[in-house]
C-alpha positions in Angstrom: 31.5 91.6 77.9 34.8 90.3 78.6 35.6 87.2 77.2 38.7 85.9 79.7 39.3 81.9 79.2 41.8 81.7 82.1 41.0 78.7 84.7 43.0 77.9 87.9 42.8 74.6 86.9 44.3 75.1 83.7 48.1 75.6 85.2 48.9 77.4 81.4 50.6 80.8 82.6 53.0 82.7 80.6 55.9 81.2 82.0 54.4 77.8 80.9 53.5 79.1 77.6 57.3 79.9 77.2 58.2 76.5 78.2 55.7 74.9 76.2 57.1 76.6 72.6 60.3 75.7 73.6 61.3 79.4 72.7 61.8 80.6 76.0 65.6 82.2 74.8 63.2 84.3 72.1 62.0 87.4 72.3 58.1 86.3 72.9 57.4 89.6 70.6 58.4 88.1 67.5 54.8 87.0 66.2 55.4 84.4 64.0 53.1 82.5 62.3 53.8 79.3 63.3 51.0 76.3 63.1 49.5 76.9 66.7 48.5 73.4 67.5 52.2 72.8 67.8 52.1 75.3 70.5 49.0 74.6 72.2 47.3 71.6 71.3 48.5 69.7 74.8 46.8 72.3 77.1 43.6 72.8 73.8 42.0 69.2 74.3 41.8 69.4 77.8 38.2 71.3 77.6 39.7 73.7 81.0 37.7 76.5 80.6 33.9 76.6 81.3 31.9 77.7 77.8 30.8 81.6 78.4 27.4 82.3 77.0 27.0 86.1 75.1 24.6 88.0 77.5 21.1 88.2 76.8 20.0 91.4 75.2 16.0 91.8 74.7 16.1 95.1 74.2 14.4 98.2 76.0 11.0 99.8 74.4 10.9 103.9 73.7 7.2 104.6 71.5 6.6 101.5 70.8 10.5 100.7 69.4 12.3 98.3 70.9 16.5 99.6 71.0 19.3 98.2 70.9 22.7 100.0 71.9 25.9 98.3 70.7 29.5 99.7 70.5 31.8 98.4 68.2 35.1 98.6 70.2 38.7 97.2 70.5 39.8 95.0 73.5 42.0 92.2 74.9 41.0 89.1 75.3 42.4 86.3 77.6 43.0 82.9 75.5 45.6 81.5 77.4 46.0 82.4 80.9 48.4 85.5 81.4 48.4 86.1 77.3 46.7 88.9 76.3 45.2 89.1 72.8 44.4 92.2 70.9 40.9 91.4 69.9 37.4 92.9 68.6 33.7 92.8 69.8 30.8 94.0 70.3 29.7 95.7 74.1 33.0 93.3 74.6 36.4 92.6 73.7 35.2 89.9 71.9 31.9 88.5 70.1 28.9 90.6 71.7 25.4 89.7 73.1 22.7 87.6 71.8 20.1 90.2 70.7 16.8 88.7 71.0 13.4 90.1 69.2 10.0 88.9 68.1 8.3 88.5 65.0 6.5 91.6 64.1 8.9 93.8 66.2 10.0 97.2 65.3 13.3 97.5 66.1 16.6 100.1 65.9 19.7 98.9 66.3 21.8 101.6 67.4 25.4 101.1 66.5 28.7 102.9 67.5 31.6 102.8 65.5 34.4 102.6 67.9 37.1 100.8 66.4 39.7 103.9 64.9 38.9 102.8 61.1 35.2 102.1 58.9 33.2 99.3 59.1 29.2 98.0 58.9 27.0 95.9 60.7 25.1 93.3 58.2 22.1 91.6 59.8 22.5 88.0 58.2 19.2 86.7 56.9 16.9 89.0 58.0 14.4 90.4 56.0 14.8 94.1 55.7 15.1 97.4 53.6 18.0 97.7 51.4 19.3 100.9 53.2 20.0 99.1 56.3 21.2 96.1 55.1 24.8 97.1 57.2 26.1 95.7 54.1 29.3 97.6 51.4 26.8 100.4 50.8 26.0 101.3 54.6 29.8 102.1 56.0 30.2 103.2 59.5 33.1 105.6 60.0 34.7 105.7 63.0 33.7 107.8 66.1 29.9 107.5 64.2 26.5 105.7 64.9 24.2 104.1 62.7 21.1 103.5 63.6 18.8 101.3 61.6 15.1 101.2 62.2 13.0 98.4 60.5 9.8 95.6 61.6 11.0 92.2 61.9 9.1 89.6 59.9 10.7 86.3 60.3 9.6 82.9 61.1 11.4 82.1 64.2 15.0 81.1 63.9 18.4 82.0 63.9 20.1 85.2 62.0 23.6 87.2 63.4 25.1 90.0 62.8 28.8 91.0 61.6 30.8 93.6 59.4 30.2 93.4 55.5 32.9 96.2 54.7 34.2 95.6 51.0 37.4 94.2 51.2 37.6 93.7 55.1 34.9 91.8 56.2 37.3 88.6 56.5 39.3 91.1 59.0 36.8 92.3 60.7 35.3 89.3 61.4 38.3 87.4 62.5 39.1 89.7 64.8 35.9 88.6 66.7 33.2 91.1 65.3 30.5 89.4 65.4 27.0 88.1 67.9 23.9 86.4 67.5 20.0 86.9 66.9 17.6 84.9 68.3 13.9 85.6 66.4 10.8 84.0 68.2 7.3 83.5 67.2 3.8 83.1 69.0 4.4 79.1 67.5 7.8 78.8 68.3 6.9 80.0 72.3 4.0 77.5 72.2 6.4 74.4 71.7 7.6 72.1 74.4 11.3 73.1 73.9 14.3 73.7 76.0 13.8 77.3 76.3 16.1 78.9 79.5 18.4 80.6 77.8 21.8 79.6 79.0 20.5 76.8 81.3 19.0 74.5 78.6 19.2 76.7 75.8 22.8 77.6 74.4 23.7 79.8 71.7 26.8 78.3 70.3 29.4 79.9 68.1 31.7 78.0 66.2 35.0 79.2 65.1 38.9 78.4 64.2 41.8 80.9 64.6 45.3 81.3 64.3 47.4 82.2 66.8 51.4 83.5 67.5 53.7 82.8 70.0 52.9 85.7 71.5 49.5 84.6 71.6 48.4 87.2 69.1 45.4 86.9 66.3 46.3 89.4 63.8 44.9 88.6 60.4 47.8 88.1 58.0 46.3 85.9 55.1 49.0 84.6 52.6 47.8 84.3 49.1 46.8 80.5 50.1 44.7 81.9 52.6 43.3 84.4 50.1 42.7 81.2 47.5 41.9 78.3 50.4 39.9 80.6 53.0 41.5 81.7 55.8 41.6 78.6 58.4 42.5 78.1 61.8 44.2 75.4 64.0 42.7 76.1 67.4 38.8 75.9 67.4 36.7 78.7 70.0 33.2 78.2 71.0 31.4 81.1 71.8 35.0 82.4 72.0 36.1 79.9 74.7 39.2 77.8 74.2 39.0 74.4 75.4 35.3 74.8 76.1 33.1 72.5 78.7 29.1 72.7 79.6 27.5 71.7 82.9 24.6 70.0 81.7 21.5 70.6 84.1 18.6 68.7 82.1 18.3 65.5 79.8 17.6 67.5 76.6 19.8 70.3 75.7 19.2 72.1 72.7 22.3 73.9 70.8 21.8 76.9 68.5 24.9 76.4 66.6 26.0 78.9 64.2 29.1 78.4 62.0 30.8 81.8 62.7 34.4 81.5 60.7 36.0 82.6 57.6 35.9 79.7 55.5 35.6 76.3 57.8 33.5 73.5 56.7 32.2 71.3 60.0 30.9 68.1 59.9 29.6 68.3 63.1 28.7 65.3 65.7 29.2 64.0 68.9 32.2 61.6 70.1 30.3 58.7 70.5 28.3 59.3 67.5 25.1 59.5 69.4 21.8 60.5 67.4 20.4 63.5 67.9 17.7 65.8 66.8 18.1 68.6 64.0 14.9 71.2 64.8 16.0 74.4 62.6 17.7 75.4 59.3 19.0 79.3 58.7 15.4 81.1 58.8 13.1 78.8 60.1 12.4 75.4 62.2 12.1 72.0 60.1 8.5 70.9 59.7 9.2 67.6 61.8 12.4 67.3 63.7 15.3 65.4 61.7 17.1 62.5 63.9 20.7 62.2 62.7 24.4 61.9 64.0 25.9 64.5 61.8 25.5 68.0 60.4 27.9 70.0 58.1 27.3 73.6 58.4 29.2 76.0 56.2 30.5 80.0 56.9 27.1 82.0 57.4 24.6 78.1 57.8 23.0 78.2 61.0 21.0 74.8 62.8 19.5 74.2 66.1 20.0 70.4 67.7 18.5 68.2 70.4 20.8 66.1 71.9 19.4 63.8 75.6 22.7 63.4 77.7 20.2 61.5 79.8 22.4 58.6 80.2 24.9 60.7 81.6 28.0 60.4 79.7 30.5 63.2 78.8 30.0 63.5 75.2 32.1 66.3 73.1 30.9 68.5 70.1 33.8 67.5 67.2 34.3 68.4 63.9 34.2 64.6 62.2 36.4 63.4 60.1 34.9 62.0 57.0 37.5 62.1 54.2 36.5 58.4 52.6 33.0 59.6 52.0 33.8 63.2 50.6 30.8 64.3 52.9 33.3 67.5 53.9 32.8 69.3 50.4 33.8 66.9 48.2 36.8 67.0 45.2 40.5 67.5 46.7 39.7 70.6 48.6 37.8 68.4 51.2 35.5 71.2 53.0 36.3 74.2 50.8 40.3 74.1 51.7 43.1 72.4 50.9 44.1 72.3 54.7 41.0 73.6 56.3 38.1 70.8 57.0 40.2 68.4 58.3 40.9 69.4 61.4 39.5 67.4 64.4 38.5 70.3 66.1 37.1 69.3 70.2 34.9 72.1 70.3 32.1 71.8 73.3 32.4 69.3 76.2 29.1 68.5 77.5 29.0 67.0 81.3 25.7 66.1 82.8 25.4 66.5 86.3 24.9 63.5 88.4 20.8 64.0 89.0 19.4 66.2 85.6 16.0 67.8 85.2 13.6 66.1 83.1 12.1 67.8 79.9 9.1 66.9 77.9 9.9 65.1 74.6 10.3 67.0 71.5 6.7 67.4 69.4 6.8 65.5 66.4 5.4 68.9 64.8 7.5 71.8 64.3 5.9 74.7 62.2 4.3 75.0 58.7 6.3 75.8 55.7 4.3 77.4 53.1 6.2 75.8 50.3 6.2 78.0 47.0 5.2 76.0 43.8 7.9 76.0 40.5 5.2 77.4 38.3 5.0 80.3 40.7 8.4 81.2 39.0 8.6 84.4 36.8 12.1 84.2 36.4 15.4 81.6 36.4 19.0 83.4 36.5 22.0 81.0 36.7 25.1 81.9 38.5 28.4 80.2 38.4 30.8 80.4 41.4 34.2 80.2 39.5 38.0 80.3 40.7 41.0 81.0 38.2 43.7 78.4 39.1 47.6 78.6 38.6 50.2 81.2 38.6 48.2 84.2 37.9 46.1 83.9 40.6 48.9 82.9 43.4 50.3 86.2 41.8 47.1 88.3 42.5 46.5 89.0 38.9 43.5 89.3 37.5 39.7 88.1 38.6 40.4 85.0 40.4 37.8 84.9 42.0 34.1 85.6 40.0 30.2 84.7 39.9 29.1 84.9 36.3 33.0 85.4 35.1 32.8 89.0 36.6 34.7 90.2 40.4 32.4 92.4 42.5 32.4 96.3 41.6 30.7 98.6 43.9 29.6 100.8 41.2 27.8 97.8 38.9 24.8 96.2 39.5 25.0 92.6 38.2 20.8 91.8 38.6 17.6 93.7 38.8 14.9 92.2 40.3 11.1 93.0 40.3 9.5 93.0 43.1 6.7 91.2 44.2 7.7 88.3 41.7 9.1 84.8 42.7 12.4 83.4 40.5 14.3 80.3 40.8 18.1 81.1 40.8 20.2 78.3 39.5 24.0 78.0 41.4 26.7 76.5 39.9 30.4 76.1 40.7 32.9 75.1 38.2 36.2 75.6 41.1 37.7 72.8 42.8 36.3 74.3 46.0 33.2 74.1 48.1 31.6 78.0 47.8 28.4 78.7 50.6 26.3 81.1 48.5 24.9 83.4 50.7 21.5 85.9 49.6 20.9 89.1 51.4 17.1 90.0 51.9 15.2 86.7 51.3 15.0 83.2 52.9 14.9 80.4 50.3 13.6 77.2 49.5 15.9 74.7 48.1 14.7 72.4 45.0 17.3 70.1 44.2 20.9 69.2 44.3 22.4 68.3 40.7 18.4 67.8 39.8 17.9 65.4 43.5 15.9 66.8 46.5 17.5 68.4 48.9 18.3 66.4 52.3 16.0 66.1 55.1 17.8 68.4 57.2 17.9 71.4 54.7 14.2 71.0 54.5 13.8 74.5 55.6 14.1 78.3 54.7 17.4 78.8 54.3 19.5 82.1 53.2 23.0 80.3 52.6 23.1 77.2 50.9 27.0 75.0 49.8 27.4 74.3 46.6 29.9 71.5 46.2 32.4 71.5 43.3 30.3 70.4 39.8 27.6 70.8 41.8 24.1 72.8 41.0 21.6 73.9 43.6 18.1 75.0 42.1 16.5 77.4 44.6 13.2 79.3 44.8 12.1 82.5 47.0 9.9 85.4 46.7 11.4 89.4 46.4 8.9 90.9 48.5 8.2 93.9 50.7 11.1 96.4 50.0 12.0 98.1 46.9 15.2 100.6 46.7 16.6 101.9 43.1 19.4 103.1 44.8 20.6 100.6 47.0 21.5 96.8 46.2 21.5 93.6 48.1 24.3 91.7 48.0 24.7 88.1 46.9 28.1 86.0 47.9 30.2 83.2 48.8 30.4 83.1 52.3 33.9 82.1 52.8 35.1 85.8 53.4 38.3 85.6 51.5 36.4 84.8 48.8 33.8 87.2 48.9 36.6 89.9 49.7 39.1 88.6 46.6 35.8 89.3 44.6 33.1 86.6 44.7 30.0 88.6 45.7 27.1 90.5 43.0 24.7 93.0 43.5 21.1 93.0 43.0 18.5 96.0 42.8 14.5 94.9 43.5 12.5 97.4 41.9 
């Protein structure tokens, strides 16, 4: 899958790349760092290139098994028109296909490790053994394949995929490593939704990156980066610069995923129209939430409604919200000091002149079998913690910890039992927002700072933000898989965080 965002319409060749940086005496090799919305924030809001949705892959069946063959590999990818960028994907140069499954599949992902150095493949939020998890534990040398088999048992939603290597997931992943899952159910298919995938049904990945004036992406956090999250200044949807979508019906319904290092978006449209929130991480809402804004941290997934019915060209934004703190809260704003802020034009929507009409969305969703307290065995607190000053711009010490201790590969931090259900308590005591992500189980959140949880995350989840001097109380059950010798991993989502250190390990035994 090549993801080439040229457009003869957008008149930005390398010759007026030169012209637009003003550095046309430079040697355009010199890849400096500089803010990239300097350089290409003119020809960025013009919404020039038309979005590309990941291909569809469903799979082929061999004894009953439904496989999956992706390739890890290196590529270039076309940004700006006659700029090639070294890049990462998956079947691709960048991103890779949407793999889609059912509930109660078996499936084996085979995966080829073509990149020149280690890596893994993590399978975000699915419910799964231990072993193939793709995550620290599960590395992938190169010139190798790794091929997971497990049953999917999910409630339908939507889950993705991307490296968990200790140390270099936030490289990995930047590089463009990464694709999404789509899980159905015999309820979900039932349901008078927009369901054409690519027509009416869009898998949409949201991202920011850096770029050079050469138009390179290399990852070169500074220790702000390393303390802030690693943000970017040009935002890509589904890896598309300046991204626009021919609307073909009145309801269009948006599987967004927030796919960056450490970006918080408040997400809405640019006339602040309403529209209809249908999904959290690992499961649709009960009843469909009307709203006209959605902040979705690293690793949160949500699916929308929105009716373009009336016919006007509406854009997908990051909002601006800094009076109400809505973007994290505390200085940091959404979990940077520069990052969260940015008014990032990511999707264009224009409806065509005449637009298919679809039903109305069912005021009934699913059933969520919500787990009682007193069903708890267990309550473990955690506190997401950050060590300010000159020792940590210095890189010394644990700057960044959960429970006052950095992640070590060889310690295991919890030890579960299985078949039991616990409450785990999350605190953070930095001056940043921290997504705390769990592998293997899909969660029930109980209250924020002891208040119930807002309409919208009124469904399973797997990565929840915790705002600074904030606690979330969560419940879920350890079920099904039990592995003494590998752990799951627990997390703050923002990968420079998790890579400086802020991630735990848990046995369930």
């Amino acid at each position: 899958m090549s993801y080439s965002n040229s457009s003869n319409h957008a008149n930005f060749s390398r010759r007026g790349f030169l012209k637009t940086t003003a550095l046309g005496g430079l040697a355009i090799g010199a890849s400096l760092a500089l803010p990239s919305w300097q350089i290409f924030a003119q020809n960025a809001s013009l919404h020039i290139n038309k979005l590309k949705i990941p291909p569809l892959e469903t799979g082929r069946i061999e004894n009953g098994v439904k496989i999956y063959d992706l390739e890890i590999q290196n590529g270039e990818t076309e940004f700006f028109e006659g700029i090639k960028t070294k890049s990462r994907g998956v079947n691709g140069s960048l991103l890779g296909p949407t793999l889609r499954m059912n509930n109660g599949d078996i499936v084996r992902l085979n995966v080829k490790n073509s990149i020149g150095e280690t890596t893994t493949m993590h399978w975000h939020g699915l419910h799964l053994p231990a072993k193939y998890d793709g995550g620290p534990h599960q590395p992938i040398k190169s010139g190798e394949t790794w091929s997971p088999q497990f049953e999917i048992m999910q409630k339908a939603a939507n889950f993705w995929y991307h490296p968990h290597l200790m140390g270099k997931t936030a490289d990995h992943v930047w590089q463009g490593i990464a694709g999404m899952i789509i899980v159905d159910d015999e309820e979900s298919k039932a349901l008078p939704l927009p369901s054409e995938y690519g027509i009416d049904d869009i898998p949409v990945i949201l991202q920011d990156r850096r770029f050079g004036r050469d138009g390179s992406m290399e990852y070169r956090p500074t220790r702000h980066d390393i303390m802030a999250g690693m943000i970017g200044d040009i935002a890509l949807t589904n890896g598309t610069l300046s991204a626009y979508f021919e609307a073909s019906t009145n309801l269009i319904r948006l599987r967004l995923l927030n796919g960056a290092n450490a970006s918080i978006y408040n997400l809405g449209f640019s006339d602040s129209r309403n529209f209809m929130q249908i999904s959290t991480d690992g499961s649709m809402l009960e009843k469909p939430f009307e709203t006209n804004s959605l902040i979705l941290s690293p690793g949160e997934r949500a699916e929308i409604i929105v009716d373009v019915s009336d016919g006007k060209t509406i854009t997908l934004e990051n909002k601006i919200d800094v009076n109400s703190g809505s973007m994290g809260g505390g200085m940091m704003g959404g979990g940077s000091m520069m990052g969260g802020n940015l008014d990032f034009k990511f999707l264009e929507i224009r409806p065509a002149s005449k637009l298919k009409q679809l039903t109305a969305i069912p005021n009934q969703l699913t059933k969520i079998d919500w787990i009682d307290e007193k069903q708890a065995a267990n309550t473990r607190p955690f506190v997401m913690s950050m060590q300010m000053g000159p020792m940590m711009m210095l890189g010394i010490g644990k700057s960044h910890t959960i429970n006052s201790k950095s992640m070590k590969m060889d310690r295991i931090d919890e030890i579960v039992k299985l078949d039991t259900t616990e409450i785990w308590e999350i605190s953070n005591s930095s001056m940043f927002a921290h997504p705390f992500h769990i592998h293997l189980v899909q969660f029930q959140i109980i209250s924020r700072n002891g208040k119930p949880p807002h309409a919208g995350e009124m469904g399973l989840k797997d990565t929840v933000l915790v705002h600074p001097n904030e606690t979330v109380r969560f419940i879920a059950k350890f079920e099904t898989y039990a592995d003494e010798k590998y752990p799951f991993m627990y997390h703050c989502h923002i990968l420079e965080h998790e890579d400086a250190g802020m991630m735990g390990q848990f046995l369930v035994v």
